[in-house]
N, C-alpha and C positions, 0 to 999 in steps of 0.2 A: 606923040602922046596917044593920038587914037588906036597906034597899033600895040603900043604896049596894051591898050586897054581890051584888045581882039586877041591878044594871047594871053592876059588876064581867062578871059572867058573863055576862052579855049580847054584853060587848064583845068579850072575849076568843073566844068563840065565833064572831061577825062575823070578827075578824083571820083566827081559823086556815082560818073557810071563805073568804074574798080569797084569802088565798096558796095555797091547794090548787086552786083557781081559775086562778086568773096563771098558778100552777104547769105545769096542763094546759093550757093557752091556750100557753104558749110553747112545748111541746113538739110540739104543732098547727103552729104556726107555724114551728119548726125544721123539720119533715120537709116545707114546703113550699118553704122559703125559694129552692132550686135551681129547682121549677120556674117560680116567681113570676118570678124573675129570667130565665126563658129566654123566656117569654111578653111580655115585655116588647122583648126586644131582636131584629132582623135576623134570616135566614136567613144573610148572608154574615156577621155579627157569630158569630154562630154556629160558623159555618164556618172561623173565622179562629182560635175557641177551641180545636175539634176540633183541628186541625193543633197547637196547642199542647202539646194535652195528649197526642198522639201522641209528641211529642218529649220531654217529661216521662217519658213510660212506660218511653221507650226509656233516659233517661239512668238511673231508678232497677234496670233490669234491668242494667245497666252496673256500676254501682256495688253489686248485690246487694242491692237493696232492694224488688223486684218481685214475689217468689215470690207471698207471701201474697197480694199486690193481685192477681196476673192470675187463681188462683186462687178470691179471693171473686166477680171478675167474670166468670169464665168461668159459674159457677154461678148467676150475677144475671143475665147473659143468656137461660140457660136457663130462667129462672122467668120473666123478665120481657118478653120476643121470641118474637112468633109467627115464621111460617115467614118472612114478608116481613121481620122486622128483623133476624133472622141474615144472610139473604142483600144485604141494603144492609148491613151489617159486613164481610160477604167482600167485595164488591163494592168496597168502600173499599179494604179493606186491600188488595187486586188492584192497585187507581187508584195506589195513592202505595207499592208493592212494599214491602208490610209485614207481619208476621205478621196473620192474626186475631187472636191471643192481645193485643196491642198491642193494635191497634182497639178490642177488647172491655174490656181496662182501660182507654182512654181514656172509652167513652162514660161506665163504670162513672162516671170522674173527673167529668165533666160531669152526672150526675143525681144520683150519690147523697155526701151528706155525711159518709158513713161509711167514704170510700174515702179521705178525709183525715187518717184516725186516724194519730196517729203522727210527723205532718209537721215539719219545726223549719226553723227562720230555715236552718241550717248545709245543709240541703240544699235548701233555695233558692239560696242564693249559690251553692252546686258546682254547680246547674244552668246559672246564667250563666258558670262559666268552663267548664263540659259545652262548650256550644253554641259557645263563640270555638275553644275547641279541634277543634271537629268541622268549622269551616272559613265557620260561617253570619257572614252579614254584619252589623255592629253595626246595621240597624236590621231586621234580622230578630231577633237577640236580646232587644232592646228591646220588639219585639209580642210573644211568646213570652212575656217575664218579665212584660210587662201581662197577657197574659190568663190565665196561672198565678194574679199574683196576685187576677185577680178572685174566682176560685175558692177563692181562700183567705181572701178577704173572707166570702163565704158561710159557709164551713164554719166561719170564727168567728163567726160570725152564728148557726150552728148550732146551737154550743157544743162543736163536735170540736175545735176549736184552740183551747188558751188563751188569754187576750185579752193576756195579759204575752206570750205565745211570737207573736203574730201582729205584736206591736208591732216588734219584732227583723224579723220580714219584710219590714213595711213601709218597712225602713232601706237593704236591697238593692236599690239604684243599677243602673238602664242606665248607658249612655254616650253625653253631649252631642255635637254634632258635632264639637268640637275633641279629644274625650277620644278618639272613635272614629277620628279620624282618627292618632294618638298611637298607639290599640292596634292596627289596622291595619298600623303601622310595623314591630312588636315582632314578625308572625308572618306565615309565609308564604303561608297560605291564608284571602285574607278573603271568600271567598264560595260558595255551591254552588250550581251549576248555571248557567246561561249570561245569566241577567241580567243589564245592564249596569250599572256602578256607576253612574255618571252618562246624565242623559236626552240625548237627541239636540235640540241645541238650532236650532230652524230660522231659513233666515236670513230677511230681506223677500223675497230672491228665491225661494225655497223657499213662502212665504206666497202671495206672488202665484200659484207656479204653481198650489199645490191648490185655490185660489179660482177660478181663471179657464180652465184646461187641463182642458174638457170637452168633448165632444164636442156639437152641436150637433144631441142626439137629445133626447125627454121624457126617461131617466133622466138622460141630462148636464146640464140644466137644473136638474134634482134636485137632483142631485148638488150642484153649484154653488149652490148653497141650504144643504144641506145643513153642508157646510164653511166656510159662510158663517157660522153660526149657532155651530159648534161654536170655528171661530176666534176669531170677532168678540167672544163672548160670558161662552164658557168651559161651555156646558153639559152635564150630563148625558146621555147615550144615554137612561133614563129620563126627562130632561126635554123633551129634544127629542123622543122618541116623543108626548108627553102632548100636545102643542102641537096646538091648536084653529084654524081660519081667525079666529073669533073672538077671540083672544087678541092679535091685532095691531090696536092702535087707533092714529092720531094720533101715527105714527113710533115707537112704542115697545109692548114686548109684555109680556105678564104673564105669569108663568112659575111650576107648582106644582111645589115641590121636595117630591117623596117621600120624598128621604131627611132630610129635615127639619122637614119639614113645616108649610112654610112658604110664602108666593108675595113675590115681587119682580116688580116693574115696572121692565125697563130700555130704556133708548134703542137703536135700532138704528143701525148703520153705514149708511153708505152703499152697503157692499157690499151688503148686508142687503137695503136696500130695491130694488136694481137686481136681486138675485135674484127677490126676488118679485116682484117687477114682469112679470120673464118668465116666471115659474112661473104666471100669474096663471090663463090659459088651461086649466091641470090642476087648479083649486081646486075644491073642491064646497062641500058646505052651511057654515054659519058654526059648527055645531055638531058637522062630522065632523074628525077627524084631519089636520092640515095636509098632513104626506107621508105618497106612497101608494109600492104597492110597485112592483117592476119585473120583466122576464120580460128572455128572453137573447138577444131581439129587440128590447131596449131600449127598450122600449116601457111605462110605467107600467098599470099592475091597478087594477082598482077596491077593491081592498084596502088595508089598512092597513100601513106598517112598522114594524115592531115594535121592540122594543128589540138583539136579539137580531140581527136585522137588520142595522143601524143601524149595530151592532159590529162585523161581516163587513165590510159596506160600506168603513166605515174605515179597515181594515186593508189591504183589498184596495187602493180609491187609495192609499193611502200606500204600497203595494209598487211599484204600476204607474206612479205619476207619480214619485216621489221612492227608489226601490228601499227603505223601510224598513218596519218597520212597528209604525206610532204605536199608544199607548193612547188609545183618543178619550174626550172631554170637557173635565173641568178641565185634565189633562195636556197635551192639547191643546193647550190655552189659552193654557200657561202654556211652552211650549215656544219661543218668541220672543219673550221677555222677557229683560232683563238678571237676573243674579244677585238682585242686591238687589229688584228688579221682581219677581221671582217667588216671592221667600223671603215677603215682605210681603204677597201676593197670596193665597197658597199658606196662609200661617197665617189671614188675615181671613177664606177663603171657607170655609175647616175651623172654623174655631169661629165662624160665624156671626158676624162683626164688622162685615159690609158696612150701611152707614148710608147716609141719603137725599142727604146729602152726599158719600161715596166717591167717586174717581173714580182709576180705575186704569189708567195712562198704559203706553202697550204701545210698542212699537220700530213708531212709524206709524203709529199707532191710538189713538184712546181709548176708553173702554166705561165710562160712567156707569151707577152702580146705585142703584136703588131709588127712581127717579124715579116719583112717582104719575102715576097716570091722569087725565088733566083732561077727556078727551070718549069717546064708544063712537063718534063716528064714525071707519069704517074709513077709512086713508090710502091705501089703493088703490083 
């Protein structure tokens, strides 16, 4: 009897030191969970949050619900920003013509989970009809109310949000493409700022010319490489920077997506290989940067171009051959395709669906993905 009653107490003393354990282990874990989550994801993922939760800040000082938040963050800047991260706050708040006092409750929203006390389903939803009524376009709304709620995924992760009141947020609906086309109808301002609601879609003849309407210098040869790559393909400014002389085997190239983190092997066009064909003369080692840069004597650098680059570049042709001016890459890509062509393109290459099999038929073109590698000898 007395020993049962010694591993009675035994046990009981085990339980309460687990839970005062767990206990602190979770509260560990809560005051990091924000930065965990921002170490993990993009500068531009990042950047896409920022703008959110500037427009959060703004709808709760709207609605009277700001005092207290710009106040704890004005003070959390202060403890927590040497001289250089007040001045990137100004400096923001400068860029997108906004108070600091905003800026500084936004970062407050993006690091600390204490800046979520308070929050309920009902002023989530008046943020979505905030933002229709201020004029933003339904798939600006829709990024906005995703990156709100990731932050409120956190901060009940925290434990500032209760998981019953988090559950009611997670009920608060964007707008499908038919619903936004429907709310669009109902209100006179559906966009801010002079982006265009729909992409400019090029024709073949439009295709041919930025392929082939170069001037007959090292950068226009480039160049014609260049658009070659970004049409034919669909890739990234980062992917096409990345791109190796190496990386071209036996008509087909292998390509490391950064923002994926992933590589594919796809076939070239024929354009493709008739660019490099004549590029062939500007190649260097197997292991330096495919393009190089250019000077205003059009003449190529023993430099590299860079992503940044890359971007200039393609703005520029697209003003000077075609008066517009494209977003290069996938958009690119996808900007001489039929509707249906590019709706299905457009979702496969965003959630990673492209298989060894794919093959995505273009207005005159086809671009097979993910065909492996069968030799390292180079085709040129």
């Amino acid at each position: 009897m007395e020993l049962m009653d010694e591993q009675a107490i035994v046990t009981t003393e085990t339980e309460n030191e687990l839970a005062l354990i767990g206990q602190i282990a979770n509260e560990a874990a809560q005051h990091h969970v924000f930065h965990d989550y921002h170490l993990r994801r993009s500068k531009n993922t990042i950047a896409t949050h920022r703008a959110g939760l500037v427009a959060w800040v703004r709808y709760l000082g709207q609605v009277g619900a700001a005092r207290t938040l710009v106040d704890t963050a004005v003070s959390w800047v202060t403890d927590s920003f040497d001289d250089n991260g007040r001045i990137e706050i100004q400096q923001y708040a400068e860029a997108i013509s906004t108070s600091p006092l905003i800026v500084s409750a936004a970062f407050y929203c993006k690091s600390e989970p204490a800046a979520w006390t308070g929050t309920t389903w009902g002023l989530v939803e008046g943020f979505v009809k905030w933002l229709l009524n201020e004029g933003y376009s339904v798939a600006t709304v829709n990024q906005r109310l995703s990156s709100l709620k990731v932050y409120l995924r956190l901060a009940t992760k925290a434990g500032v949000i209760p998981v019953g009141e988090h559950a009611l947020m997670r009920e608060v609906r964007g707008y499908g493409r038919t619903e936004g086309k429907r709310v669009d109808e109902r209100r006179e301002q559906t966009r801010v700022g002079h982006k265009k609601a729909e992409a400019v879609v090029l024709t073949d003849a439009q295709v041919r010319q930025l392929k082939r309407e170069h001037a007959d210098t090292p950068q226009g040869i480039r160049d014609r490489l260049l658009l070659a790559l970004f049409l034919d393909l669909g890739l990234r400014a980062s992917e096409v920077a990345g791109l190796k002389c190496e990386d071209f085997v036996d008509g087909r190239v292998t390509v490391y997506r950064k923002k994926t983190d992933t590589t594919d092997t796809l076939q070239l066009s024929l354009d493709i290989i008739a660019a490099l064909e004549e590029y062939q003369p500007y190649l260097r080692s197997e292991e330096t940067p495919l393009l190089r840069g250019s000077r205003k004597n059009k003449k190529l650098t023993n430099g590299n171009m860079s992503q940044r680059a890359i971007g200039n570049r393609i703005r520029l042709l697209g003003r000077d051959l075609l008066g517009i001016w494209p977003i290069f890459g996938i958009r690119l890509f996808l900007c001489h395709m039929s509707d249906s062509q590019r709706e299905l393109a457009y979702n496969k290459r965003n959630k990673g669906l492209f298989s060894s099999n794919t093959t995505i038929k273009r207005v005159g073109y086809s671009c097979s993905i993910g065909v492996k590698k069968q030799s390292k000898t180079p085709f040129y």
